[in-house]
N, C-alpha and C positions, 0 to 999 in steps of 0.2 A: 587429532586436530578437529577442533569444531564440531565434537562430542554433542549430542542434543540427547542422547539418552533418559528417556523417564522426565522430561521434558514436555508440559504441555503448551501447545503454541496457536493462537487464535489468528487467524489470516482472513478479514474482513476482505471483498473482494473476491474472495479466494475460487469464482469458479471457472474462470479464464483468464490468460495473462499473464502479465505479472505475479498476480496474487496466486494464481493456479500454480508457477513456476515456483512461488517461494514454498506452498504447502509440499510440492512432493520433495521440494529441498529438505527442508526438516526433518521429515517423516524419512529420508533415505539415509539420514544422520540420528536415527534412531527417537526421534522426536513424535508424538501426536499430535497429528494436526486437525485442530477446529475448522473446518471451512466453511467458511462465511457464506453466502449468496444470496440478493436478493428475492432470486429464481431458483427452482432447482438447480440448475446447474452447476451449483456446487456438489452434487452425489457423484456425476460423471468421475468427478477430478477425485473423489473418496472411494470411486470403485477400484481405477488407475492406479492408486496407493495400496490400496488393499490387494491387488492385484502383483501389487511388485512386493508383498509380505508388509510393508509398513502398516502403519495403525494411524486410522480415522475417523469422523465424526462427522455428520453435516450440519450444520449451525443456520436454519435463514433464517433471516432477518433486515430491515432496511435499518441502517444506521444512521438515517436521519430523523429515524421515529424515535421517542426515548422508553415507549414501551415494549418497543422490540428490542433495542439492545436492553433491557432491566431482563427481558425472558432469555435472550441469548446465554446472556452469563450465569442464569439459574440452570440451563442447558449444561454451560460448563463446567459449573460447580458439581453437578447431579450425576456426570460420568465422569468427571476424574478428581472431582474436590481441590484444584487447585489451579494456578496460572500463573505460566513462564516467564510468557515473551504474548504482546499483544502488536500483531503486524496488519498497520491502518493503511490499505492500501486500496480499498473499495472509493471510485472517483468517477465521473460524468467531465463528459467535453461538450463546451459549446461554444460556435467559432464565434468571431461577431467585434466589432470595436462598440465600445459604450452607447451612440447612437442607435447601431443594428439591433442589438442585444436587449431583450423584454426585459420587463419586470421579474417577470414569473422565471425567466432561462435562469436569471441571476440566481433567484433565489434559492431556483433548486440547485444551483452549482453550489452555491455558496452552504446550502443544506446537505448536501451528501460531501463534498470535498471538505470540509472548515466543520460544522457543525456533527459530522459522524467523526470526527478523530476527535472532537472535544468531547461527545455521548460517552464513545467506546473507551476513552482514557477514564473519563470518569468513574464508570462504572468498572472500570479494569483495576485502576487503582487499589482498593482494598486487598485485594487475593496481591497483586505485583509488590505491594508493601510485605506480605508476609514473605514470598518466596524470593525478596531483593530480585526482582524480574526487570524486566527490559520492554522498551518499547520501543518499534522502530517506525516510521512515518512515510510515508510515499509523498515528496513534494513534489517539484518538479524546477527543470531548468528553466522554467517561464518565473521561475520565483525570483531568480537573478539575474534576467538578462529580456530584454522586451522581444518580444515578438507581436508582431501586428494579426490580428482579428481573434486573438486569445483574451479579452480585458476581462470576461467575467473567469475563466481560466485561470488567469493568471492571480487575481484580485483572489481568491481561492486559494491559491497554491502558498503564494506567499504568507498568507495565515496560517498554515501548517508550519511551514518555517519558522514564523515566530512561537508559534505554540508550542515547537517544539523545543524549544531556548527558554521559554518561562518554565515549562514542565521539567524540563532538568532543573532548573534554581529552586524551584518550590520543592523538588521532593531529592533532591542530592544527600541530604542528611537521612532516608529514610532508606538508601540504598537502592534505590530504583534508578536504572541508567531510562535517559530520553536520546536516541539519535534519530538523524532523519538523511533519507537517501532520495538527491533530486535526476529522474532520470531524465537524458537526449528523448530524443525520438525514438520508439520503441517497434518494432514491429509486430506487435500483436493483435489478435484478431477486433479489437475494435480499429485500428487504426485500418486494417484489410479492407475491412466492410464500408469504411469513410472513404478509401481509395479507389475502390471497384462502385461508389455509388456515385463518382463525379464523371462530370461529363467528357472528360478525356483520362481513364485513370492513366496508360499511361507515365501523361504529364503530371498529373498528381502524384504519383510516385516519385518521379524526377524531383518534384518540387518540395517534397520533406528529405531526400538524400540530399539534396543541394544546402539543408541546412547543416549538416553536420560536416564538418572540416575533416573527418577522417574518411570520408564519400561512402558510406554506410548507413544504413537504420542500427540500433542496436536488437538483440534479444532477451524475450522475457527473463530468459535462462544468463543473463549477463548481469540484469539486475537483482536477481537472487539471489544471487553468488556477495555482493556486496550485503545485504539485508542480512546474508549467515553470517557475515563477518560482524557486521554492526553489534548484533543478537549473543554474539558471541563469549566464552570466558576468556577468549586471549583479545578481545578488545575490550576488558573490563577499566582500561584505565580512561576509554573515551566516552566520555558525554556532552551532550548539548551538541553536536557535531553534525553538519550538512554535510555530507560525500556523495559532490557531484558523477553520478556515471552519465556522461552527456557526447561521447565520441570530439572531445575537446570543443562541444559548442561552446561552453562559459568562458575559453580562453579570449 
């Protein structure tokens, strides 16, 4: 079940997190995984891989550049001549309501979260047409449900959402699945470094468990878990698909 064998799988993001949780998911399901990072720190998460026998690659690049993702997939093409599953999970947070929030915060939210999952699809497309591949989307539950000092956040996220509902219509006949997985509150190391840099962390901790009605953060490793299934051939009949993992915040 949930076979990824000979499987190769590009995880934008991929060198903490989430995205680091979904690379060693694949990779432990017999899959290679491209990892992304804008920093090195995607080699860490390919050593870790390689270290537990799976098979790795490092990929940086910023995905909001479009000459760096054109070299990433020349990258990918170059070690394994094809592509699976493209996992657009690389994102920026910036707190703020419309007033608070710059120009420039906006932009670059709106440049790595919206504008790097339109570059990377783009460019993904071609190779995903041949191998009928999958592409799976990190939105978030700020896509569906408000949250206050998230507006460029969220204004972000929600375009992934949609993006991800056009991109299934437009390429449904070519065999290419689009779903997209919106996560709760996650606790991984950016949200750590957000919580130990506030003035009471804490209260700050208290005050992201207080959002979620099952009185938990979720884990990287929680939301993985749904991204294999999304990715998967026993979910071949779902597309266009949001699946919330939000510890029942969207209820």
């Amino acid at each position: 079940m949930f076979d990824y064998q000979g499987k190769v799988v590009l995880i934008t993001g991929g060198g903490a997190g989430i995205g680091a949780a979904c690379a060693k998911a694949f990779a432990a399901r017999g899959g290679v995984a491209a990892v992304n990072s804008v920093t090195d720190s995607g080699k860490k998460v390919v050593k870790e891989i390689e270290e537990e026998g799976g098979k790795a690659f490092f990929v940086q690049g910023d995905v909001s550049r479009e000459t760096d993702v054109a070299a990433m997939m020349d990258k990918v093409k170059e070690c394994c001549g094809r592509l699976d599953v493209l996992v657009n999970c690389a994102g920026v947070v910036e707190n703020g309501n419309v007033e608070e929030t710059s120009l420039k915060a906006w932009e670059r939210t709106m440049a790595v979260n919206a504008t790097g999952v339109f570059l990377m699809s783009k460019y993904a497309m071609p190779y995903l047409r041949n191998s009928q591949g999958v592409i799976v989307n990190i939105s978030s539950l700020v896509a569906i449900k408000g949250v206050a000092n998230r507006a460029a956040y969220s204004a972000s996220k929600g375009a992934v959402l949609a993006l991800t509902k056009a991109m299934a219509a437009d390429y449904l006949k070519d065999g290419v699945r689009v779903n997209c997985i919106s996560p709760g509150t996650v606790l991984s190391p950016s949200l750590k470094g957000r919580i130990a840099g506030a003035a009471d962390p804490e209260e700050a901790y208290r005050g992201f468990v207080a959002r979620q009605p099952m009185g938990r953060l979720g884990t990287p490793e929680e939301i993985a878990a749904a991204v294999i299934f999304a990715a998967s051939e026993e979910a071949g009949f779902m597309n266009g698909v949001n699946i919330p993992v939000d510890g029942a915040g969207s209820l």
